[in-house]
C-alpha positions in Angstrom: -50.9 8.2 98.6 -48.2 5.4 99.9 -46.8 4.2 103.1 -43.6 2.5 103.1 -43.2 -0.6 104.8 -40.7 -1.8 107.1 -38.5 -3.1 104.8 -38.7 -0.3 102.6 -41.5 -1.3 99.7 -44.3 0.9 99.3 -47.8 -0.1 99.5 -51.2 1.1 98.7 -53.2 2.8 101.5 -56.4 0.6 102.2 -59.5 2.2 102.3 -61.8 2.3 104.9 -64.0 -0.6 105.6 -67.3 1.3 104.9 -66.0 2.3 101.4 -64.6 -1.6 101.0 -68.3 -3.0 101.6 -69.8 0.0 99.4 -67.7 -1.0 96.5 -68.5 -4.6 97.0 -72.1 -4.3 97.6 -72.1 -2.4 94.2 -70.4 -4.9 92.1 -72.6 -7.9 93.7 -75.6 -5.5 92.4 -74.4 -4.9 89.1 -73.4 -8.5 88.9 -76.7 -9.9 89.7 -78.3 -7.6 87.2 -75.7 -8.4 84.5 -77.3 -12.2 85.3 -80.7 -11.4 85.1 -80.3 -9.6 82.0 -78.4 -11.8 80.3 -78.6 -15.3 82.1 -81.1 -16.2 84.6 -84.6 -14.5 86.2 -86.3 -15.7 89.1 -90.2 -15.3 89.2 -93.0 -17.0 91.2 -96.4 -19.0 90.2 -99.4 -16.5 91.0 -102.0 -19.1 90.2 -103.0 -22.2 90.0 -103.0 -22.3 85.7 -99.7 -24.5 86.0 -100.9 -27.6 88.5 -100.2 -29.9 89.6 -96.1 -28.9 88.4 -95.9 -25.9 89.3 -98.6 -24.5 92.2 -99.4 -21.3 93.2 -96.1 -19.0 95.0 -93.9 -21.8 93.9 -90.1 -19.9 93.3 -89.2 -20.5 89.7 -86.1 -19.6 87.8 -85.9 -19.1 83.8 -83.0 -19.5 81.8 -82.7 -16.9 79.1 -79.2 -18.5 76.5 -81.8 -21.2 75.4 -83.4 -18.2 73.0 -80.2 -16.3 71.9 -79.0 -16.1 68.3 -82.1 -16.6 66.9 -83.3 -19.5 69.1 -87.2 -19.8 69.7 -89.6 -22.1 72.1 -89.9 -25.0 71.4 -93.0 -27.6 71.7 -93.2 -28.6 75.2 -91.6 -25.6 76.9 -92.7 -24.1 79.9 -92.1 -20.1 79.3 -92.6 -16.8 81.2 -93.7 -14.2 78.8 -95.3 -10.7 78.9 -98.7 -10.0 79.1 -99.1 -9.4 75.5 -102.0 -6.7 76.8 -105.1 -8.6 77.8 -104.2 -12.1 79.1 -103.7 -10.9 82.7 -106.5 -11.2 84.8 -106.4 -8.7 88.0 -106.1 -11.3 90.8 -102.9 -13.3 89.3 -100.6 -9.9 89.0 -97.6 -11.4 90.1 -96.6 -8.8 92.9 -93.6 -9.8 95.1 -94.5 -10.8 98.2 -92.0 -10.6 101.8 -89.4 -8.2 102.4 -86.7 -10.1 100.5 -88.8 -10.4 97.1 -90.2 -7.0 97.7 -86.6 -5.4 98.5 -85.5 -7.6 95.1 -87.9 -6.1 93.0 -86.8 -2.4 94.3 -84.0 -3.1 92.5 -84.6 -4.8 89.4 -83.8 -8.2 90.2 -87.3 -9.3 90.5 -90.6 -9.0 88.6 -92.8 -6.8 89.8 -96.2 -7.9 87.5 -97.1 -8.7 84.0 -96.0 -11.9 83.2 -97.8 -15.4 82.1 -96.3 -18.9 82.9 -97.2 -21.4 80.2 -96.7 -24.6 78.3 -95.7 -24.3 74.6 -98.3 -26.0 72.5 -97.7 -24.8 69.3 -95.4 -23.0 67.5 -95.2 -21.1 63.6 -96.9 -23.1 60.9 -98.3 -25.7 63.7 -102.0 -27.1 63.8 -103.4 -27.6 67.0 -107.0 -29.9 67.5 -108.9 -30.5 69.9 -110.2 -33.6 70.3 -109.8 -37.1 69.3 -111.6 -40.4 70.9 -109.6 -40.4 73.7 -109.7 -36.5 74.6 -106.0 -36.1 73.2 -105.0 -32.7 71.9 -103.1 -32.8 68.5 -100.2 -31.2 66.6 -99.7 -31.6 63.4 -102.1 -34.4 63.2 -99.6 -36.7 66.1 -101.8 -36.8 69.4 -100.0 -35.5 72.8 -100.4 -38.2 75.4 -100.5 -35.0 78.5 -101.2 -37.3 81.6 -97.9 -37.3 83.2 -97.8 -33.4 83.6 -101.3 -32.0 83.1 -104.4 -32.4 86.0 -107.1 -34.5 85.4 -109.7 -32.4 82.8 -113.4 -33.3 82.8 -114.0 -34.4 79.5 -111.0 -33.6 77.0 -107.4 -31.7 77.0 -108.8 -28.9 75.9 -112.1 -27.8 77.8 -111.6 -23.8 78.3 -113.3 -23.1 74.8 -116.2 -25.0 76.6 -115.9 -27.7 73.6 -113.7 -30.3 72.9 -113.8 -29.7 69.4 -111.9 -26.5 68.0 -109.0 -26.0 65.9 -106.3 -23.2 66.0 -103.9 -22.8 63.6 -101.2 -22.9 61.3 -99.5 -20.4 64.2 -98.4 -17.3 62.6 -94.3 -16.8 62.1 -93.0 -14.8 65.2 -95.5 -16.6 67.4 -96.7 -19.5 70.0 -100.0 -21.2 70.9 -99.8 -21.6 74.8 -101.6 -23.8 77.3 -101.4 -23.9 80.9 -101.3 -27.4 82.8 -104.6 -27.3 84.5 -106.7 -27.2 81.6 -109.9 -26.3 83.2 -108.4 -22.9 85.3 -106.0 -21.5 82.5 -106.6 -18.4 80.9 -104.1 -19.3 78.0 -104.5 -19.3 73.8 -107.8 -21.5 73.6 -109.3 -18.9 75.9 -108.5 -15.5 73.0 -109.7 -17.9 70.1 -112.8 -16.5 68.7 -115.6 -18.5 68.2 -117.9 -18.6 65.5 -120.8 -16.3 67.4 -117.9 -13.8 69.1 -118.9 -10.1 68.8 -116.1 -8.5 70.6 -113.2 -11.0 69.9 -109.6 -10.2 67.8 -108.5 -12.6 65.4 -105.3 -13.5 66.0 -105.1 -12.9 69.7 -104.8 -15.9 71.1 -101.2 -16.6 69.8 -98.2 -14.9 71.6 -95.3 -12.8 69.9 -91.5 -14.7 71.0 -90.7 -11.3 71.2 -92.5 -11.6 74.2 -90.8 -14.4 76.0 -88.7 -14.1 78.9 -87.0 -17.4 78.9 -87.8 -21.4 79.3 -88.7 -22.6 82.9 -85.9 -24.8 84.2 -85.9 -25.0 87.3 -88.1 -25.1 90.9 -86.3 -23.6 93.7 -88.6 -23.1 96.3 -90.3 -25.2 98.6 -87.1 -26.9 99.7 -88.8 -30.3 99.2 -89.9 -30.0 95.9 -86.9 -28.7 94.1 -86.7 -30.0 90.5 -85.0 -29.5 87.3 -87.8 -29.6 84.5 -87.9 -31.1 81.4 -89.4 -30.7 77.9 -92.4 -33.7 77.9 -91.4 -36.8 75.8 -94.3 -37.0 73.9 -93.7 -33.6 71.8 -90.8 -35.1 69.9 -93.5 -36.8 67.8 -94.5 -34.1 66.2 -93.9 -33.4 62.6 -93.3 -30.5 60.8 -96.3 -28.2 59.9 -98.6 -29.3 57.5 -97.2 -27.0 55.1 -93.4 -27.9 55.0 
């Protein structure tokens, strides 16, 4: 239906401003999915795997383009990923938390459980050792020098196996060996290696599918004073290819 103005030229008929902000708030929502599926994700830290970086209920976002057409982690990423089944311990369930998280999740543009926050270690046809002399995990032979962004451990880089002498690897194709930060309070890939007396241990679990990955860490949003754009360590551009290329 038109109106004619006062000099003549039609015009539309507006609608009503209830309808206006319905068909706005709509968009906005499919927008900020569109995003999400495609672009960015925000999550939170449920633990404390990732000190002293990233602590526990620290506001995260992950940036998915980094792993389009065919593009994988790298060494030195920080990733979310799905629980690949039994990583997940009951009490770091990432639940949304506060009415605007929790009314977030409602809708999709939130997590609301199952996911892992971890450092990229490894990835296919990489050897990972634990330790040398100095405590130093290795790739491909070529030490990681960790201090800048892991906590202080109590004897090496690589204590959750309870030994600081273990060795995972080549990585399978398809797949990541993950650590988190705070070596000594991470259930990550050196905790689902199987050691030479396991009895109720699967081969292979302790590496995680890229399938599986969300996206690469890139930012902290929240608290306001520690906002931060993160960065892939230094020290993993050292590493050479795997041993068998």
């Amino acid at each position: 239906m038109v109106t004619a103005t006062t000099a003549g030229a039609p015009t539309r008929r507006r609608h009503p401003f209830w309808q206006e902000t319905v068909l706005l708030l709509a968009a906005a929502m499919i927008l900020a999915l569109v995003i999400k599926a495609l672009f960015l994700q925000a999550f939170y830290i449920p633990s404390s795997s990732m000190e002293p970086g990233l602590v526990r209920n620290d506001r995260i976002l992950v940036e998915k383009p980094s792993y389009w057409l065919g593009g994988t982690p790298r060494r030195g990423d920080v990733v979310v990923f799905k629980d690949p089944g039994d990583w997940l311990p009951a009490d770091e369930v990432d639940r949304p938390t506060g009415t605007v998280t929790s009314l977030m999740a409602r809708v999709g543009l939130f997590p609301s459980g199952g996911h892992l926050v971890k450092r990229v270690i490894g990835v296919a046809g990489d050897v990972i050792t634990c330790c040398d002399d100095q405590g130093r995990i290795a790739v491909n032979g070529t030490p990681l020098d960790e201090d800048s962004y892991i906590a202080p451990q109590r004897d090496c880089n690589g204590p959750m196996t309870d030994t600081c002498n273990w060795t995972a690897g080549p990585v399978p194709p398809g797949h990541i060996f993950v650590m988190g930060d705070n070596r000594d309070d991470s259930a990550d890939s050196t905790v689902h290696m199987c050691a030479d007396t396991a009895v109720d241990c699967t081969p292979g679990d302790e590496y995680v599918d890229t399938h599986l990955v969300v996206g690469r860490v890139f930012a902290l949003v929240w608290p306001r004073d520690r906002i931060t754009v993160l960065h892939r360590p230094a020290t993993f551009a050292s590493v050479g290819d795997p041993p068998d290329q």
